[in-house]
N, C-alpha and C positions, 0 to 999 in steps of 0.2 A: 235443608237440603232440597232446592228446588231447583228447575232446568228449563229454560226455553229453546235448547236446540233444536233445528230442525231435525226434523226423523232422517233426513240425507244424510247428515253428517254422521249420526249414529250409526248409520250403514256403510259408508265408507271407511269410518274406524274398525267398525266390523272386520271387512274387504283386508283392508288390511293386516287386521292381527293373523287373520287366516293366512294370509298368503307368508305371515312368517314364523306359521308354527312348522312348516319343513324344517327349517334351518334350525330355529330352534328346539324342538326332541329331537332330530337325527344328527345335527352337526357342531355336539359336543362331548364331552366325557366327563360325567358325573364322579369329580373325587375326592369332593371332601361333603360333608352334610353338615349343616348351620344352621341356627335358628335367631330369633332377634335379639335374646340373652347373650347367646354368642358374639354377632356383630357388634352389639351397646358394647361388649368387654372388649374387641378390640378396636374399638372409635377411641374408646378410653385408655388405651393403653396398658389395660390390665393387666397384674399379672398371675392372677387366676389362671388355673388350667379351663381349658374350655370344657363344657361339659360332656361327660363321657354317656353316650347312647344309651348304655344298659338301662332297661328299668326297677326300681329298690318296692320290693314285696313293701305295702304298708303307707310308703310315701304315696303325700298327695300332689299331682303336677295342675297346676294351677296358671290358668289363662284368663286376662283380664279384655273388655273390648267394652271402653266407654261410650257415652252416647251423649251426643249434644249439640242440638241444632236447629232449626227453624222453617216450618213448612206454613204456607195459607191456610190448609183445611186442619194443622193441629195445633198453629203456636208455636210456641214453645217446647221442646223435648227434650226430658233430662234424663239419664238410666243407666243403665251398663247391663253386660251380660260378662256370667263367669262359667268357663270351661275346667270341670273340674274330673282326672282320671287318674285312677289307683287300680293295683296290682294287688287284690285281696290276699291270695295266696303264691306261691311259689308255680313254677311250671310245672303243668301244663295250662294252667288256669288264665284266662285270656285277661285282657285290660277294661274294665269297669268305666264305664264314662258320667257324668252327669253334668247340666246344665242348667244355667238358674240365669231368666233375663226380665228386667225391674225396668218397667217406666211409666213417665208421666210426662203431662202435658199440659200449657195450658187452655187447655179446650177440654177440661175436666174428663179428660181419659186417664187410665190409672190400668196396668197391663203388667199381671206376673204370671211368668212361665215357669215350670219345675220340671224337667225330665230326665231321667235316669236309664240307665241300663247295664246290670249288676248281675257278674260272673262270681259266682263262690266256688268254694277251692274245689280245683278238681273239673269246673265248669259242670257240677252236679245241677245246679239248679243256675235258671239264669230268668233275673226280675227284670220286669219294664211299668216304666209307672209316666204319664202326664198328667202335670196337674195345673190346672189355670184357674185364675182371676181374673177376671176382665172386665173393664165397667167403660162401654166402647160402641165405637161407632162405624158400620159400615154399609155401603150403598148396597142392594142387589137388584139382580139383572132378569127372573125369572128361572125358569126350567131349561134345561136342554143348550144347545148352540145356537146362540141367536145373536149372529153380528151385526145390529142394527146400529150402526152407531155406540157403540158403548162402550169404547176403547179410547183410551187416553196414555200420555204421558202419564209415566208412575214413579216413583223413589220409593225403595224400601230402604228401610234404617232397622238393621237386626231384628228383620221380622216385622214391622210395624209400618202398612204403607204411607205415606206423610203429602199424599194428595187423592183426591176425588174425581172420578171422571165425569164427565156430561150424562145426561141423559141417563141416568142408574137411579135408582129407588132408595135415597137415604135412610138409613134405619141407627135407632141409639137401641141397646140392647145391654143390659146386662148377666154374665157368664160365669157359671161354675161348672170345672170337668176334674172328675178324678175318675181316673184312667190309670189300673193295676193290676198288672198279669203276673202269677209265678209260675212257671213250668221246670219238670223233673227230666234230667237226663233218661232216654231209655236205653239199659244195658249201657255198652261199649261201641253205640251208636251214635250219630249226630244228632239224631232226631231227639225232641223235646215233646212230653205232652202235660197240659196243666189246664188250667182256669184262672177267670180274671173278674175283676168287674167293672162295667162302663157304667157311670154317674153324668146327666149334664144335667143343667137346669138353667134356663133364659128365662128371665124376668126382667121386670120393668123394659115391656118391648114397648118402644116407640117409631110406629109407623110415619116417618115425618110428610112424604108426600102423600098421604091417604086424608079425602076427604068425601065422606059417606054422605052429605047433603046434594040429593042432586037437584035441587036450585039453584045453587051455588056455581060460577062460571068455574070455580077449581074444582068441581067436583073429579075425581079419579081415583078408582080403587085399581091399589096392587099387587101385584102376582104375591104378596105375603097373605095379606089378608084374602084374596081371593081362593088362596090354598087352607089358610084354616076356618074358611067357612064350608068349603066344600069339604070335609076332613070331622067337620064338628069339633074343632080344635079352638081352644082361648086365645085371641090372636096377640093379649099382653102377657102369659107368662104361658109355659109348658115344662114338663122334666120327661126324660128317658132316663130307668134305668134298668141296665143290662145284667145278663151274666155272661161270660166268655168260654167257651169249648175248646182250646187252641192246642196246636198242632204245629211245630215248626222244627227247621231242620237250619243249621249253622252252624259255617269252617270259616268264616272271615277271618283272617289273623289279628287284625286289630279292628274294633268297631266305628271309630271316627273316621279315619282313613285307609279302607282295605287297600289293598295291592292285590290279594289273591282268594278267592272264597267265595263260597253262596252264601243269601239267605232265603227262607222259604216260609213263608208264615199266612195258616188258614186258620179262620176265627169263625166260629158260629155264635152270632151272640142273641141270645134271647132277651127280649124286651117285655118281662109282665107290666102289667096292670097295676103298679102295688100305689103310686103318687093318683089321688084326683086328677089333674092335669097331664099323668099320662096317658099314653096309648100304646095297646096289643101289640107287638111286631115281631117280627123275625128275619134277621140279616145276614148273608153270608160275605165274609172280606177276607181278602189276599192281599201278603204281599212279597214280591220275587225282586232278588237282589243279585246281581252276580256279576264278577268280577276279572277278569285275562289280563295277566301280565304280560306285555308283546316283551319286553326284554330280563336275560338273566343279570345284565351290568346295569340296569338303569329301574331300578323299583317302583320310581312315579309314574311310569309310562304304561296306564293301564288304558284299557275300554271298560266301560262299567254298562252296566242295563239294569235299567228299572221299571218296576210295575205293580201298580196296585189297583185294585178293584173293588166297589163294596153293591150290593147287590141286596132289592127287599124280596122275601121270601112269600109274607105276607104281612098283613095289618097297613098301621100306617104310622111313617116317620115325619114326626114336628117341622116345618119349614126349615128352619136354621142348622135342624140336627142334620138335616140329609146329607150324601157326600156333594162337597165341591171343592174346587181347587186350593188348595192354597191352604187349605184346614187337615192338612197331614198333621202326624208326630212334630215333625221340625217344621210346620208353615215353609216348605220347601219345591211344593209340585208347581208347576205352572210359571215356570220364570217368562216374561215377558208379557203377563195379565197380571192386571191387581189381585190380591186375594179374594174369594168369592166372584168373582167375575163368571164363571160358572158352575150352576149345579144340578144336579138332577135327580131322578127317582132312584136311578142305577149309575153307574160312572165307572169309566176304566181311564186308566193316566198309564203313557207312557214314558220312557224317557232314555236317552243312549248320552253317555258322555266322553270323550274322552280327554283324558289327565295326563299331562308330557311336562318335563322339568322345564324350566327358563335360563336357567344361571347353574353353573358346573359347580358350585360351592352346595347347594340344594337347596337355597333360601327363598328361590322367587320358581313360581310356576304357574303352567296354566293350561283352563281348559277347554272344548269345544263342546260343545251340545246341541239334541236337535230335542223337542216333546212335540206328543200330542196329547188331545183328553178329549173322551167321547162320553157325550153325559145326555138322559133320555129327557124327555115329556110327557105329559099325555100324548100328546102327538108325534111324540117323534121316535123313532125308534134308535135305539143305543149305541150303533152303531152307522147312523145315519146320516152323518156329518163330525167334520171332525175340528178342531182349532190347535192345528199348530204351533209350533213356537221352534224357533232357537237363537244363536249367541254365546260369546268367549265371558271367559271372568280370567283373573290375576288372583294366584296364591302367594301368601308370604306364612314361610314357616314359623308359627309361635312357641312351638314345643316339639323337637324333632324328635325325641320320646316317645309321647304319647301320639306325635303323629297331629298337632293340632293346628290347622290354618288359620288364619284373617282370611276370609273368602271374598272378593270384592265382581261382580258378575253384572255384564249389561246383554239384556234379551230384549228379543223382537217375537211380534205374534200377529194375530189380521189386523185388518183398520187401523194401520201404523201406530196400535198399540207396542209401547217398547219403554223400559225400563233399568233401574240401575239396582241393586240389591248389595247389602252388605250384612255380613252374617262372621259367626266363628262353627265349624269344624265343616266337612263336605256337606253338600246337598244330599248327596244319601250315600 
């Protein structure tokens, strides 16, 4: 999946789609709802009933979204991602989702994702876990908003961007994250409070443009290395591990695709000492979700807004652990910059979308979006610049049950950075 179009034309398809999301959210009437299972049964002529909306306490709905294709900077790419959502117990108890996405490549990358989010009866307790593998390679760019050139043409393939920009600081790293929070209903409230624990560990870091000889006409050290030497930090492996404080409050009716509802979630996570190679810290993170439904006849025609934040209290956090774009729960913030494109000590992302039908059967949709992300430096202060983004994507319904899309999304950001992503459920 690679692309030489000029960034015009991406922008006048743009121009376009906008100028016919009027007609399409306002100048139809949603009345029947389909998904792909549906339309294949009647291509086929089936005579199967289509399937009936309700969801079965127990059953598992199950979305498939292969992977397979071919970029410069990775080869070869083979993998899938599966969307998997169940209905633990009876109502009131909300719908459980999980998600598991496997690749490889040949440019000896190897990438598993695990995340879950898990309602028990009654919505007494509600679990959140990610968990990755990753044996992987990505450029970085420094601290803070620095549009020097470093923006490029991107293609994401479920998560995984399948080219390199100029001018970025190639790094190979390898990744482990286990990431597991359980929080307890309080009383006959929405609010949640619990604990978690956050695990990472980078090893076998390879600084690829870093050359420490300065006789040498390549000599250049990089904002990595230059960060774990000032830090006293190992600049080829490092662990953080956390504990979690959390606090959170949630009405979303469905978690893959609300239509109506908050979420609200603050995390205080302590960072001891307990690894050699870690370091002391203390982090404060948010994140705020919420959702308006503009019509009673048409359910996909939301506005949604998002926002998350992660914040050092004190000590100090390993180069690669710090917040930056693109290394959310879902690899979802920052459409229209590569992943890691920016990070910083501190980091606030924002993001506004909104979600309107395509097609009156309810198969096809879509949406508009605008971000920003304001990320610090030593020098710069947090809110001192900002990097933009926006851009349309195309939904097609995979499970009108559980609410599960094909997401297929093209974003624009500074320095006619701008890109194509392709994913299964919302971006948030």
């Amino acid at each position: 999946m690679h692309s030489t179009l000029p960034a015009i034309t991406g922008k006048r398809c743009l121009t376009a789609l906008l100028c016919s999301i009027w007609f399409s959210a306002f100048g139809q009437t949603l009345v029947e709802d389909r998904d792909i299972t549906d339309v294949i049964q009647e291509w086929r002529g089936s005579t199967n009933a289509i399937q009936r909306p309700e969801l079965e306490v127990g059953k598992n709905y199950i979305s498939l979204l292969p992977v397979l294709g071919y970029a410069p900077a990775n080869g070869f790419t083979a993998g899938g991602a599966i969307s998997i959502s169940r209905l633990m117990a009876p109502s009131p108890t909300r719908l459980s989702t999980a998600m598991l996405n496997c690749q490889i490549t040949s440019k000896q990358q190897f990438i598993v994702n695990a995340r879950s989010k898990v309602y028990l009866k009654n919505n007494r307790w509600f679990l959140q876990g990610d968990w990755r593998l990753l044996f992987f390679s990505q450029p970085t760019y420094g601290l803070g908003i620095n549009n020097a050139g470093g923006n490029s043409y991107l293609v994401s393939l479920n998560e995984l961007p399948l080219n390199t920009p100029p001018k970025a600081e190639p790094m190979r790293f390898n990744y482990v994250r286990i990431y597991q929070d359980a929080v307890r209903k309080i009383g006959h409230t929405s609010l949640y409070a619990g604990i978690g624990i956050a695990f990472e560990n980078h090893f076998n870091i390879k600084d690829e443009k870093l050359n420490t000889d300065t006789s040498s006409e390549q000599f250049f050290i990089t904002n990595h290395y230059a960060y774990a030497v000032v830090n006293n930090l190992n600049p080829n492996q490092y662990t953080t591990t956390g504990f979690n404080l959390n606090l959170l409050s949630d009405t979303r009716d469905v978690i893959a695709n609300p239509y109506s509802g908050h979420y609200a979630a603050l995390t205080l996570r302590l960072n001891p000492k307990i690894f050699k190679s870690a370091r002391q810290s203390m982090q404060l993170n948010y994140d705020l979700r919420y959702y308006w439904g503009l019509s009673d006849s048409k359910d996909r025609q939301v506005i949604s807004f998002w926002s998350w934040g992660s914040f050092i209290l004190n000590g100090e956090v390993p180069y690669l652990a710090l917040p930056s774009v693109g290394w959310d729960t879902y690899n979802r913030s920052g459409r229209g910059y590569v992943q890691g494109r920016y990070r910083g000590l501190d980091m606030v992302y924002t993001e506004a979308e909104y979600r309107f039908p395509l097609s009156n059967n309810g198969m096809w949709g879509g949406v508009a979006f605008v971000n920003s992300t304001f990320a610090s430096g030593y020098e710069l202060r947090l809110f001192e610049k900002a990097a933009p983004g926006l851009g349309v994507g195309l939904r097609m319904k995979m499970d009108k049950r559980a609410r599960v899309n094909l997401t297929v999304d093209y974003g624009l950001g500074l320095d006619r950075s701008h890109g194509i992503y392709f994913s299964m459920q919302e971006t948030f």
